[in-house]
MARLUMGU-584915 format. One line per 10 residues: number of its first residue (from 1); their letters; for each residue y, z, x of N, C-alpha, C, CB. Coordinates in Angstrom, 1 decimal. Glycine has a CB too. Layout:
NUM) A) Y,Z,X,Y,Z,X,Y,Z,X,Y,Z,X  ...
% end
This chain:
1) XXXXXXXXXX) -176.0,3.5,179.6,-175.7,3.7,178.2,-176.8,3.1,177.3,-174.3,3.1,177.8  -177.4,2.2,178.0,-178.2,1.2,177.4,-179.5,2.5,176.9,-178.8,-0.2,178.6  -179.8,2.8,178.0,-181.0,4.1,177.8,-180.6,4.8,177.0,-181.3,5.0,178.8  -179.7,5.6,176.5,-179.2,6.6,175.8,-179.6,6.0,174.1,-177.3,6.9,176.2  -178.7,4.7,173.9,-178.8,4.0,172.5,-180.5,3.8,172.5,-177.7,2.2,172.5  -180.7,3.2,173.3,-182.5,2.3,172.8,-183.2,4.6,172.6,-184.0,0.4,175.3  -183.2,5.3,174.0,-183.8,6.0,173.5,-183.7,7.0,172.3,-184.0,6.2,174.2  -182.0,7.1,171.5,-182.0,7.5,170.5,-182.6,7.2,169.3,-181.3,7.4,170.5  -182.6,5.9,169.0,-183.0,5.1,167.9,-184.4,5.4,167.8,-182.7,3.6,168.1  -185.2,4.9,169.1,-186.6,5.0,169.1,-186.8,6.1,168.6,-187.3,5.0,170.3
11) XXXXXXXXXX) -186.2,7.6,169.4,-186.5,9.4,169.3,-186.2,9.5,167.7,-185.1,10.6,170.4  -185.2,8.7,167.2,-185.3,9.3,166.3,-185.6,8.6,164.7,-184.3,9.8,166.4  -187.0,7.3,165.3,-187.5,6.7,164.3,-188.9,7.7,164.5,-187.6,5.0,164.3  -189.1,8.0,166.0,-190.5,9.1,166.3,-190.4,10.0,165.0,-190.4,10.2,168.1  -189.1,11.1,165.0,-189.1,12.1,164.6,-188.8,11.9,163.4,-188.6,12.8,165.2  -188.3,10.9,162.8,-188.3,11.1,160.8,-189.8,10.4,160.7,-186.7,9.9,159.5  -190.7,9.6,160.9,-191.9,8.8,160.6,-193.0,10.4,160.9,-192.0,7.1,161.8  -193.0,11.1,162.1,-193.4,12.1,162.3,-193.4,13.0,160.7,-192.5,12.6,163.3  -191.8,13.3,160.4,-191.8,14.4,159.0,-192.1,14.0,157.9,-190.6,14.8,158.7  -192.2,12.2,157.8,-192.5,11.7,156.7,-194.0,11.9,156.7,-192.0,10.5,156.5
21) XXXXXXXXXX) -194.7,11.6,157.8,-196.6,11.3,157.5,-197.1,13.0,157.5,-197.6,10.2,159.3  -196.3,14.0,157.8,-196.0,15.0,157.9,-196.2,15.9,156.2,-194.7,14.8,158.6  -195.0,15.0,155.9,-194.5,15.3,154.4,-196.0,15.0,153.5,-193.0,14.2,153.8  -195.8,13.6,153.6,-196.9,13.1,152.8,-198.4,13.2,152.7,-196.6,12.2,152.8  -198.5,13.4,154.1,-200.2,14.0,154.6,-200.4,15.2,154.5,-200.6,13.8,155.9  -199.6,15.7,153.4,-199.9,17.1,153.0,-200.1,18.1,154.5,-201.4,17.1,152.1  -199.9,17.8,155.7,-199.5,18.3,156.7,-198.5,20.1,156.3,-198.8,17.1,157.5  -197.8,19.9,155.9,-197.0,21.1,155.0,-197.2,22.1,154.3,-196.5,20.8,154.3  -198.0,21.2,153.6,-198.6,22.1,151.7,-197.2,22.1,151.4,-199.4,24.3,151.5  -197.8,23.2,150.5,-196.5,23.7,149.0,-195.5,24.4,149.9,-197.2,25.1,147.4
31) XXXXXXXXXX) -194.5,24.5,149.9,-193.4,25.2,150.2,-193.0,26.6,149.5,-192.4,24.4,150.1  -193.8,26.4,148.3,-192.9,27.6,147.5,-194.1,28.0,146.5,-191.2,27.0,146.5  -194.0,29.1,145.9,-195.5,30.5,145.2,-194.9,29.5,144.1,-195.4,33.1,144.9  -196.7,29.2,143.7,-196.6,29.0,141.8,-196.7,30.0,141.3,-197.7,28.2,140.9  -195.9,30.3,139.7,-196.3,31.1,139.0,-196.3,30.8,137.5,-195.7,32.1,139.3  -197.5,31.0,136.6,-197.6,30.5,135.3,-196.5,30.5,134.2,-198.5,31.1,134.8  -195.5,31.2,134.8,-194.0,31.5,134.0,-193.7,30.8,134.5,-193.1,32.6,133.9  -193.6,30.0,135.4,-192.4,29.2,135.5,-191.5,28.3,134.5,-192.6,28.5,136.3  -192.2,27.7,133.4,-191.5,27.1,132.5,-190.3,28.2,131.9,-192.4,26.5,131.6  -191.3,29.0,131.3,-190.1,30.3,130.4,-189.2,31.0,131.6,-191.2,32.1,129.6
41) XXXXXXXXXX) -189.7,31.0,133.1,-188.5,31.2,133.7,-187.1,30.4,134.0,-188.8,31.6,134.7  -187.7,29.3,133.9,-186.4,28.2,134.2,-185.5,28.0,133.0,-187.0,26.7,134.7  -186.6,28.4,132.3,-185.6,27.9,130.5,-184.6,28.7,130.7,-186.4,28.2,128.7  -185.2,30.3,131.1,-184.2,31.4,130.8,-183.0,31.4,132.1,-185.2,33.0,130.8  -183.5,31.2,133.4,-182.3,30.5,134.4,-181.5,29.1,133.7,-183.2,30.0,136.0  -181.6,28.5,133.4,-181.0,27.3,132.7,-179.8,27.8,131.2,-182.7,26.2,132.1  -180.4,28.6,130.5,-179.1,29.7,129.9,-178.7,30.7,130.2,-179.2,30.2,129.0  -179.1,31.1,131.7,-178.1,32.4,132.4,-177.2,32.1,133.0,-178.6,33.3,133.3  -177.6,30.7,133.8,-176.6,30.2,135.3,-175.9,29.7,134.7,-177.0,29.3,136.5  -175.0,29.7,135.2,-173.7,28.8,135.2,-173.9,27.5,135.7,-172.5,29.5,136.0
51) XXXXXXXXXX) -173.3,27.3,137.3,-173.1,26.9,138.3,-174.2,26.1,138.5,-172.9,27.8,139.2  -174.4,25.3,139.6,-175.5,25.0,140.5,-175.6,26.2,141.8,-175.2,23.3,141.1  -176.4,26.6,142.7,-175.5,27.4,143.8,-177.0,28.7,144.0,-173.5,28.1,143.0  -176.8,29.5,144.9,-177.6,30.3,145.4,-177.4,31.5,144.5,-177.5,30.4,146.8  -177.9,32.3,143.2,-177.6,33.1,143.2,-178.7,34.3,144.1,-177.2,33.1,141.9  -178.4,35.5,144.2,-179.2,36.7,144.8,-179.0,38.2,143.7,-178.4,37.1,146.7  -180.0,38.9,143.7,-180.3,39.5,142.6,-181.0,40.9,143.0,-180.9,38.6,141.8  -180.3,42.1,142.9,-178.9,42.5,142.2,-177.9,42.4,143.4,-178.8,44.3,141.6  -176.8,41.7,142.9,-175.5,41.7,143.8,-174.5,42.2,142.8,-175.1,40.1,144.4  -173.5,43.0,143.5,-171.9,43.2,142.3,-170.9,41.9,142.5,-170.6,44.9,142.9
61) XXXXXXXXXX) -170.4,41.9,141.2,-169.6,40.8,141.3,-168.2,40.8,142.6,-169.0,40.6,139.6  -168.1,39.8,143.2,-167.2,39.7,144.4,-165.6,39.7,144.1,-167.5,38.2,145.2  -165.5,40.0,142.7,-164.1,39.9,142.6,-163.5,41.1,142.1,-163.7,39.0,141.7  -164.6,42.1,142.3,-164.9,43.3,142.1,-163.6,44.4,143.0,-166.4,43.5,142.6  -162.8,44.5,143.0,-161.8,45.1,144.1,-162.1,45.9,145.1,-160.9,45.7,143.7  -163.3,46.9,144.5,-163.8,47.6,146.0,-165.2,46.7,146.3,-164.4,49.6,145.7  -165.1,45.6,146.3,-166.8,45.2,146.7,-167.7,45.7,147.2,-167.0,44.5,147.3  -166.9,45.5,149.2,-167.8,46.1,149.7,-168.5,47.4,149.8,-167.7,45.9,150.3  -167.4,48.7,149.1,-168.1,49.7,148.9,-169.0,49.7,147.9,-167.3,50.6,148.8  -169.0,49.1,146.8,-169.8,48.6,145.5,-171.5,47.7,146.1,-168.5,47.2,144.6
71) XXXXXXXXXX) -171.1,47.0,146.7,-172.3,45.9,147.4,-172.8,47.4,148.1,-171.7,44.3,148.8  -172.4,47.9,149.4,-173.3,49.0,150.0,-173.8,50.0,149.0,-172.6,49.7,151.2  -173.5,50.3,148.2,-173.5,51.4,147.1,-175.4,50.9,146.5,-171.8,51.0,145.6  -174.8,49.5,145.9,-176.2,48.4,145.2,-177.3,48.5,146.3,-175.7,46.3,144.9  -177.1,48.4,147.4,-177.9,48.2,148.3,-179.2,49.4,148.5,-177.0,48.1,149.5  -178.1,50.3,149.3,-178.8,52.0,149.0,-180.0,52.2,148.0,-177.5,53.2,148.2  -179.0,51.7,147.0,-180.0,52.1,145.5,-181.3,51.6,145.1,-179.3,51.6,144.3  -181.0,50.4,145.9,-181.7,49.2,145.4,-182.8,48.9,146.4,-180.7,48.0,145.1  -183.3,50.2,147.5,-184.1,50.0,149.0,-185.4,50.1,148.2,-183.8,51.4,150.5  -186.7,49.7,148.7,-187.8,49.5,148.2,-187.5,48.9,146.8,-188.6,50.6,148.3
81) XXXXXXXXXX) -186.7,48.3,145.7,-187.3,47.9,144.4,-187.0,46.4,144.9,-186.6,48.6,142.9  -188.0,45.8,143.5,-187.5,44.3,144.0,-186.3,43.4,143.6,-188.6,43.5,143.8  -185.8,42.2,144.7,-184.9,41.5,144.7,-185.4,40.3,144.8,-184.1,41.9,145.5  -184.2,39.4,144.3,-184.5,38.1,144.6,-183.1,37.0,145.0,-185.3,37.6,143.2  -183.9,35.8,145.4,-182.9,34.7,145.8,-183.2,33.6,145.1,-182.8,34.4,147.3  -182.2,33.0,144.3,-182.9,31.8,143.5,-182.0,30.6,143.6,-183.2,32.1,141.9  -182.5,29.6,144.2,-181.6,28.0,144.3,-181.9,27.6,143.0,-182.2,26.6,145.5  -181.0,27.5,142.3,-180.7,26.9,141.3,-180.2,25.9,141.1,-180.1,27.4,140.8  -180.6,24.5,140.4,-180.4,23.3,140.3,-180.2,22.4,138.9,-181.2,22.9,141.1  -179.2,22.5,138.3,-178.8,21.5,136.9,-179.8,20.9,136.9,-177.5,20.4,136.9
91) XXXXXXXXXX) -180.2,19.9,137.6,-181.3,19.0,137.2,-182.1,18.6,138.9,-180.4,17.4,136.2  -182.9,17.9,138.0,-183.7,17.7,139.3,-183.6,16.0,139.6,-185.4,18.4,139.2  -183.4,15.7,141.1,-183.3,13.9,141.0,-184.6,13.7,142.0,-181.5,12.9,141.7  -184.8,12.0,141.8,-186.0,11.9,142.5,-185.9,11.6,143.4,-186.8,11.3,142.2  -187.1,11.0,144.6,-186.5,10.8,146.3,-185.9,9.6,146.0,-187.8,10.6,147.7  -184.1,9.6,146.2,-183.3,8.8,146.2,-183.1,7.6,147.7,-182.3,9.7,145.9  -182.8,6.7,147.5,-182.3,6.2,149.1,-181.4,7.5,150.0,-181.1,4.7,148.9  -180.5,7.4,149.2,-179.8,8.5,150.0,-180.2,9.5,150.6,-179.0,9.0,149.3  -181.1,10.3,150.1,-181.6,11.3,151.2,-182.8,11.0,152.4,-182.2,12.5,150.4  -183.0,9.5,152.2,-183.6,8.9,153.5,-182.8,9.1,154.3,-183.9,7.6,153.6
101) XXXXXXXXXX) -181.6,7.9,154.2,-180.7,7.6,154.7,-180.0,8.8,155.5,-180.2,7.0,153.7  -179.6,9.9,154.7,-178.8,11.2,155.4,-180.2,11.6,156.2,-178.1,12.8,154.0  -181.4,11.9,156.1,-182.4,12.5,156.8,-182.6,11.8,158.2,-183.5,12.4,156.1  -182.5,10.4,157.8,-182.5,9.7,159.2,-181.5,9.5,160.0,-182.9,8.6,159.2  -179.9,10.0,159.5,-178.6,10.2,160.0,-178.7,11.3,161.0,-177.5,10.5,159.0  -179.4,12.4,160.5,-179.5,14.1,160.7,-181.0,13.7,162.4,-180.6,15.4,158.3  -181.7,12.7,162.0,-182.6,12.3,163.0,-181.6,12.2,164.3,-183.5,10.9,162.6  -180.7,11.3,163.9,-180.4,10.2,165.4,-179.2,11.0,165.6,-180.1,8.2,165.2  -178.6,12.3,164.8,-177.6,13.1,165.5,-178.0,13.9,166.5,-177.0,13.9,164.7  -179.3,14.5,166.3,-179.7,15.5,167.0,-180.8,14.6,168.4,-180.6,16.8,165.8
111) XXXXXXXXXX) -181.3,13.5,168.0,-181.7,12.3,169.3,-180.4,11.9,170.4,-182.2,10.8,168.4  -179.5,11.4,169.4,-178.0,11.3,170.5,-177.8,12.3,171.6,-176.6,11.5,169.7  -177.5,13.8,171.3,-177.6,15.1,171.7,-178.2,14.9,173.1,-178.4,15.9,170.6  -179.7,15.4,172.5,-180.8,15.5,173.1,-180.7,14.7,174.2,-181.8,15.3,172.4  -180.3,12.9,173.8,-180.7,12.5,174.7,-179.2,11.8,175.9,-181.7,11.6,174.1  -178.3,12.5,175.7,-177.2,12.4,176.8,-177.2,13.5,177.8,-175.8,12.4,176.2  -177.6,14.4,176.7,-178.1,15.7,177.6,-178.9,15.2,178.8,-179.0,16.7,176.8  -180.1,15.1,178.8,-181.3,14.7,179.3,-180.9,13.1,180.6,-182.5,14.3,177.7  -180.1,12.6,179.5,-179.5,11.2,180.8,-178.3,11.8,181.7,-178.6,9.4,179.8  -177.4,12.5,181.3,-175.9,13.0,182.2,-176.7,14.3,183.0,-174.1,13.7,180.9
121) XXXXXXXXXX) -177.7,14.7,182.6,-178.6,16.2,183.7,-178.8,15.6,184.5,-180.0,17.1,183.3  -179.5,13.9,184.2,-180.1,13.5,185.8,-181.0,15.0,186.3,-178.5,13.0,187.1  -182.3,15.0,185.2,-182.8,15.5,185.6,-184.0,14.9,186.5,-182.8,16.1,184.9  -184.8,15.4,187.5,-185.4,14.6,188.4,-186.6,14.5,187.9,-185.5,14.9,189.8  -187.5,15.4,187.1,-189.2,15.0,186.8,-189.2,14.9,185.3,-190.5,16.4,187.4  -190.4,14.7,185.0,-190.4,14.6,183.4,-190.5,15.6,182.9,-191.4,13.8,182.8  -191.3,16.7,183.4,-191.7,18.3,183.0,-190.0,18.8,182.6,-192.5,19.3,184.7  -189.5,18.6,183.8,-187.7,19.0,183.2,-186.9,18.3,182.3,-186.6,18.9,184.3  -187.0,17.2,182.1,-186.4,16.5,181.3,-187.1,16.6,179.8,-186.4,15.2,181.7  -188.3,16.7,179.7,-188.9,17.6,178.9,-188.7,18.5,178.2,-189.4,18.0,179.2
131) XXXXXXXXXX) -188.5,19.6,178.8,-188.1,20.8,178.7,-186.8,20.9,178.4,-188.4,21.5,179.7  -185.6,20.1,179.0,-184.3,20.1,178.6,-184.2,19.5,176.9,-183.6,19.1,179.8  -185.3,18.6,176.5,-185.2,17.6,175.5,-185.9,18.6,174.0,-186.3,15.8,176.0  -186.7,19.2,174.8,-187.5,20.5,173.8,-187.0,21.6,173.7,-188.8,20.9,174.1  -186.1,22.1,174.4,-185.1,23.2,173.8,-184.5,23.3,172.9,-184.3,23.5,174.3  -184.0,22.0,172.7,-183.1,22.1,171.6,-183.6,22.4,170.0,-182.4,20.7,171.6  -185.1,21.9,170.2,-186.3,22.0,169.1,-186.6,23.7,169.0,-187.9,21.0,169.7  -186.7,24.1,170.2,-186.6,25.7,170.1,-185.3,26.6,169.7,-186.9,26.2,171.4  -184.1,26.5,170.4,-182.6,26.7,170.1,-182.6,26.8,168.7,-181.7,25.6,170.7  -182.5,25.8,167.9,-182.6,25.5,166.7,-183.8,26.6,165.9,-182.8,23.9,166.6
141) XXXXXXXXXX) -184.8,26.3,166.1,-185.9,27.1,165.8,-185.7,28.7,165.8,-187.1,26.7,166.8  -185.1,29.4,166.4,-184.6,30.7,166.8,-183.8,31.4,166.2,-184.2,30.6,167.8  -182.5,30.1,166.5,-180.7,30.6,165.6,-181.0,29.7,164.4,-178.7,30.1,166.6  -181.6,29.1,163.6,-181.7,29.0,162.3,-183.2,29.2,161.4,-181.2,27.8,162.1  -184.1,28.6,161.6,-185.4,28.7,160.8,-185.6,30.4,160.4,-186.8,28.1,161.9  -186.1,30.9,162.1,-186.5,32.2,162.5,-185.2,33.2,161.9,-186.7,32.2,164.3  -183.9,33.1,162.5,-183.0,33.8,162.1,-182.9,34.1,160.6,-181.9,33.3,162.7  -183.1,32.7,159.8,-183.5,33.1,158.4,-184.0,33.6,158.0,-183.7,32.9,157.8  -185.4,33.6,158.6,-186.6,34.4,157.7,-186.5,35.9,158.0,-188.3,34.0,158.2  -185.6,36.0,159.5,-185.5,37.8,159.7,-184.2,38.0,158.7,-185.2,38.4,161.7
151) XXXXXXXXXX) -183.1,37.5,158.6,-182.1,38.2,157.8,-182.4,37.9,156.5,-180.6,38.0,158.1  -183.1,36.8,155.8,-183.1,36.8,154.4,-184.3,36.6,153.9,-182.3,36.0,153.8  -185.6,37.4,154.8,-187.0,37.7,154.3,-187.1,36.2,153.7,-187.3,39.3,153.1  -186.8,35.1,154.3,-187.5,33.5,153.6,-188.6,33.8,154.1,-187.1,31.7,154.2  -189.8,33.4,153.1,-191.7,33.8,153.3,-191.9,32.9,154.1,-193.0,33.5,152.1  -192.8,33.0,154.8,-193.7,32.1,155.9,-193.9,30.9,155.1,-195.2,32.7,156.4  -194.5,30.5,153.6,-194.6,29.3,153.3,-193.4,28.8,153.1,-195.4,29.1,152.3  -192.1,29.5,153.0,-191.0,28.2,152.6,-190.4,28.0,154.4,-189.4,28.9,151.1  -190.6,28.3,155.5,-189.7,28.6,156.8,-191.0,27.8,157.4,-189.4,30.5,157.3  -192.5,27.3,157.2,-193.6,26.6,158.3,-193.5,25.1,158.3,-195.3,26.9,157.8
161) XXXXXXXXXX) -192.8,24.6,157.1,-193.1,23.1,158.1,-191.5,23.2,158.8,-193.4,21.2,156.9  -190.6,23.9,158.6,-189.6,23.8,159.6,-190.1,24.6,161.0,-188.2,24.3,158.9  -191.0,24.8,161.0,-191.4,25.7,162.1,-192.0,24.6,162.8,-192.4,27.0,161.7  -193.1,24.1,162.2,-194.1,22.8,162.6,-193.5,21.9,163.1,-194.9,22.1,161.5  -192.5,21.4,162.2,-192.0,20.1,162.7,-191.1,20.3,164.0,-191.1,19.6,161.5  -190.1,21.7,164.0,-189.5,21.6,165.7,-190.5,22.4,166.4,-187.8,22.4,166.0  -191.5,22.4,166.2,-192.2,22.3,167.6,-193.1,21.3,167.6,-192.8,23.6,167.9  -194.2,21.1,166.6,-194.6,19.8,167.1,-194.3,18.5,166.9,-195.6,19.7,166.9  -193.8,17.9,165.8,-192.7,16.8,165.5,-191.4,16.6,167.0,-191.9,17.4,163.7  -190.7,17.7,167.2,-190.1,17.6,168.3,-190.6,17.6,169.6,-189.4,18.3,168.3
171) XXXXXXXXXX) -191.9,18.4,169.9,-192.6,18.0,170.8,-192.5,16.7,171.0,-193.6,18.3,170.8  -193.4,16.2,170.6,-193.5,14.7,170.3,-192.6,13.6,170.7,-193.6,14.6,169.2  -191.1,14.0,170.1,-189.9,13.0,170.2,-189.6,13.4,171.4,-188.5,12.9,169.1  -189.8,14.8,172.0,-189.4,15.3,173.5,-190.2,14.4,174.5,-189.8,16.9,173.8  -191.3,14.0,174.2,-192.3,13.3,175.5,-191.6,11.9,175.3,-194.2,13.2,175.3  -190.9,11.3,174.4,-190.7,10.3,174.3,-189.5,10.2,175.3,-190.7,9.9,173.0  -188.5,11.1,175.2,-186.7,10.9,175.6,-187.0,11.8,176.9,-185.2,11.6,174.2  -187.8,12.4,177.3,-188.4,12.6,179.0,-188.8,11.6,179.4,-189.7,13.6,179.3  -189.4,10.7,179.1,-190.5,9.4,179.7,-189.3,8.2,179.7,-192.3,8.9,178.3  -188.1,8.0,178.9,-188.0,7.1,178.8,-186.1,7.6,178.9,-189.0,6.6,177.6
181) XXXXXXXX) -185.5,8.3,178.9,-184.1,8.6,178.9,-183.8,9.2,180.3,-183.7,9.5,177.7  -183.9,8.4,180.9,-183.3,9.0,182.8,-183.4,7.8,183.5,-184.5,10.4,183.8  -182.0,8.3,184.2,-181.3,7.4,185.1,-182.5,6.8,186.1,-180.1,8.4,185.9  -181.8,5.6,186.5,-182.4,4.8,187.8,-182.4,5.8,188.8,-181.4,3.5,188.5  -183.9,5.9,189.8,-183.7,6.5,190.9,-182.9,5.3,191.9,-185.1,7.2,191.5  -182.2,6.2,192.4,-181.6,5.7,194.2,-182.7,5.3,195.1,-180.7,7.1,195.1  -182.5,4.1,195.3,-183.3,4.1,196.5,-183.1,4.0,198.1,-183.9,3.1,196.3  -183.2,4.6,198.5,-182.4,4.7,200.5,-182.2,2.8,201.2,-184.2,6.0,202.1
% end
């Protein structure tokens, strides 16, 4: 158990210090297209929206009684012209403790994981334990990052440092919880 705790913690001070020198070393870039409107666009999102929340654009309203014949209807109509998706946010706050704190929670959930996996496999070489510890960096990579950018066209700049980071950021914490999360060999 001892191995599991020390190699979580470690895996998962590797992998937030990773996203942070990451973050901050401009390793990333911009995430998202400038455009010289943006002020007059936000003013004008700031007296359209309501809510905080994702709106998407053109959508029929959901309370609409035939929706989904209505939604497929918008759809049809609406093939080649352009659409959009916009996170919308009341205000903006600055980097708080708290989203350290949750970021490095979200670290040592997916280090725990990873690394009971990798100690209860009793896998025998490091190449496999490896590979058991870096799947999950792919898995994830596949059914969420990737899966997004194919069903909701997210652009390559907003979907690459989540790309970057589970594969090389997780690389990385993977050589750590291979090398260092597996059982005592038996000796005869």
């Amino acid at each position: 158990m001892k191995k599991i705790i020390i190699g979580t913690i470690v895996a998962a001070v590797i992998y937030f210090l990773y996203q942070t020198a990451a973050w901050m070393g401009g390793l990333h870039g911009t995430p998202g297209t400038y455009t010289p409107k943006g002020g007059e666009i936000l003013n004008y999102l700031s007296q359209s929206l309501g809510e905080e929340g994702l709106y998407m654009m053109p959508m029929v309203d959901p309370s609409q009684p035939n929706y989904k014949e209505e939604e497929q209807k918008l759809h049809e109509q609406n093939i080649g012209k352009p659409w959009a998706m916009v996170f919308y946010h009341k205000s903006m706050m600055g980097m708080e403790a708290g989203y350290i704190l949750i970021g490095f929670l979200y670290s040592l959930i997916a280090c725990l994981i990873a690394s009971m996996i990798v100690y209860y496999g009793n896998f025998s070489s490091f190449g496999t334990r490896f590979l058991a510890a870096f799947s999950f960096g792919l898995f994830t990579l596949s059914q969420g990052v990737l899966d997004d950018m194919n069903w909701w066209s997210y652009p390559w700049s907003f979907v690459k440092a989540e790309v970057i980071d589970l594969t090389l950021g997780w690389a990385i914490t993977s050589l750590w919880l291979a090398w260092f999360v597996k059982k005592k060999s038996k000796t005869a």
